[in-house]
N, C-alpha and C positions, 0 to 999 in steps of 0.2 A: 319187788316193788311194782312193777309193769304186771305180770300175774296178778295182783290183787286191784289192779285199776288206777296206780300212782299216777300213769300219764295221764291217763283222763279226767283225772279231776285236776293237777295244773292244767291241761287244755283247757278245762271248765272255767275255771281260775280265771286266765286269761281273758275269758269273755266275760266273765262276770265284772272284774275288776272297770270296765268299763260302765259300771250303771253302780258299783258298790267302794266304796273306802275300804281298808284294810282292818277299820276301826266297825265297820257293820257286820263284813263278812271275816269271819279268819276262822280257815283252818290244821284241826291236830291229826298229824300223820305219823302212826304208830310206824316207825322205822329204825330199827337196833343200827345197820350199818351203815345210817349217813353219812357219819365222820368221814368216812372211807369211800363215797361215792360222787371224787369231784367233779362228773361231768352232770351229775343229780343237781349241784352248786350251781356250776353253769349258765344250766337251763334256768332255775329261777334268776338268776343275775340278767340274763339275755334277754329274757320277756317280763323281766322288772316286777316281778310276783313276789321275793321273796321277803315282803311286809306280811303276807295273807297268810303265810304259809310254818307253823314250828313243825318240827321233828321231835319225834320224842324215840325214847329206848323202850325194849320190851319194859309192860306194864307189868309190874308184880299183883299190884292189886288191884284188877280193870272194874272192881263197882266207883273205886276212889275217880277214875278215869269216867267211867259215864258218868257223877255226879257236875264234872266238870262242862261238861259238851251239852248243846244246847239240841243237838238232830247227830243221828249215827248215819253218816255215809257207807253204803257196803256198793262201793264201785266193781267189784272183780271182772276179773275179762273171762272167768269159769271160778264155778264157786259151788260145789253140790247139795248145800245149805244153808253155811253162812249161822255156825249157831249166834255169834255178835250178834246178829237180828233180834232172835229171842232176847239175851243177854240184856239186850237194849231195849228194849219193851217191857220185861220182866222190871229194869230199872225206872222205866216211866221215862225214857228217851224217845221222841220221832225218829223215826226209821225211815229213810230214802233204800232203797233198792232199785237194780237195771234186773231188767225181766229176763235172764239170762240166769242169775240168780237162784237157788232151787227154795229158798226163803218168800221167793216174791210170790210162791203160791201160796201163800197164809195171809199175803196183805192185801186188802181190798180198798184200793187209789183213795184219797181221801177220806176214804174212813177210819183204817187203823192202821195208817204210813202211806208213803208216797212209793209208787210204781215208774218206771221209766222205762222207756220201748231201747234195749239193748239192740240198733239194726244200723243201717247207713248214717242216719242221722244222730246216733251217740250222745256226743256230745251236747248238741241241741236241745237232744231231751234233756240230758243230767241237768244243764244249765235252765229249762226250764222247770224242773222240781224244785231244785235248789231257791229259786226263784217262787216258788209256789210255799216252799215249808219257811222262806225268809217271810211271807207277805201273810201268810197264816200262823207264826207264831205266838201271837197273843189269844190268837182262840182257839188252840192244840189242847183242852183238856179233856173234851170230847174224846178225839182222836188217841189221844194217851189213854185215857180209860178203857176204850175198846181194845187196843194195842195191846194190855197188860192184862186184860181178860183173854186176849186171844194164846199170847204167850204161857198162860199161865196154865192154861185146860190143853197143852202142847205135852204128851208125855213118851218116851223114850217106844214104850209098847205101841202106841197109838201109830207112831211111826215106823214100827219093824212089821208092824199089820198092814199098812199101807202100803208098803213097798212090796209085801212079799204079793197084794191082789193084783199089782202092778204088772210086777213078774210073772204072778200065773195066767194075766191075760194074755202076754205076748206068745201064741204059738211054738216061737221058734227056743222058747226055755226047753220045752220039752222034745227037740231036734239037735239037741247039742249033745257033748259026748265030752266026758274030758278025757286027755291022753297021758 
């Protein structure tokens, strides 16, 4: 849960819940072991969030899941791609991402999903995305259309090309030795 960004988005939570109702904003947080994580209970009970907030179990069938959600959060505190990004685009879902993120290189801030500065100020940012894709939602079809053209011209090859120019730029690929 904390690997994939859970605390910071209840931090977010927290600061949001002061400009929004539980009825504007509410978020679904893909988490199988909730049942089992009462100091997870706690925390929402303590900062009085847990109106904003369902738990759900592993998704069998995550297009059924994006049909339901209105923007995909990919909080993660490291995350190498984040294919939910694509997933979510490919669905016609806005996509927030923290620039930490290895997804957030395909999104370009306002144009085909939201960017946040992954650094000291975190959460600040998130809260102000979240904030930006709440106050832009009615005019997101732009931004879905480019999303799902970007998603979509995304192919497996394109990406094992990429990485491997990546690799043979760094010098020190061809300094190593395996043992």
């Amino acid at each position: 849960f904390n690997l994939k960004g859970g605390y910071n988005i209840l931090a977010a939570i927290r600061k949001l819940k002061k400009n929004f109702t539980y009825q504007q904003i509410h978020f679904k947080l893909i988490n199988p072991n909730y049942e089992k994580q009462w100091y997870l209970k706690l925390y929402l009970k303590f900062f009085r969030i847990e109106k904003y907030v369902d738990f759900l179990p592993y998704q069998d069938n995550i297009n059924n899941f994006y049909s339901t959600i209105d923007c995909l959060l990919c909080a993660s505190n490291a995350e190498a791609f984040g294919r939910v990004v694509t997933e979510a685009m490919i669905s016609k879902v806005p996509v927030i991402a923290g620039s930490n993120v290895g997804a957030s290189e395909i999104i370009k801030n306002g144009i085909n999903g939201y960017v946040y500065s992954y650094d000291k100020n975190t959460i600040n940012n998130l809260v102000n995305s979240i904030k930006t894709a709440y106050k832009e939602r009615n005019n997101n079809k732009e931004l879905i259309k480019k999303a799902y053209e970007t998603a979509n011209n995304i192919s497996w090859n394109d990406f094992a090309n990429r990485l491997f120019e990546i690799l043979s730029e760094n010098n020190d690929i061809y300094n190593c030795r395996l043992l």
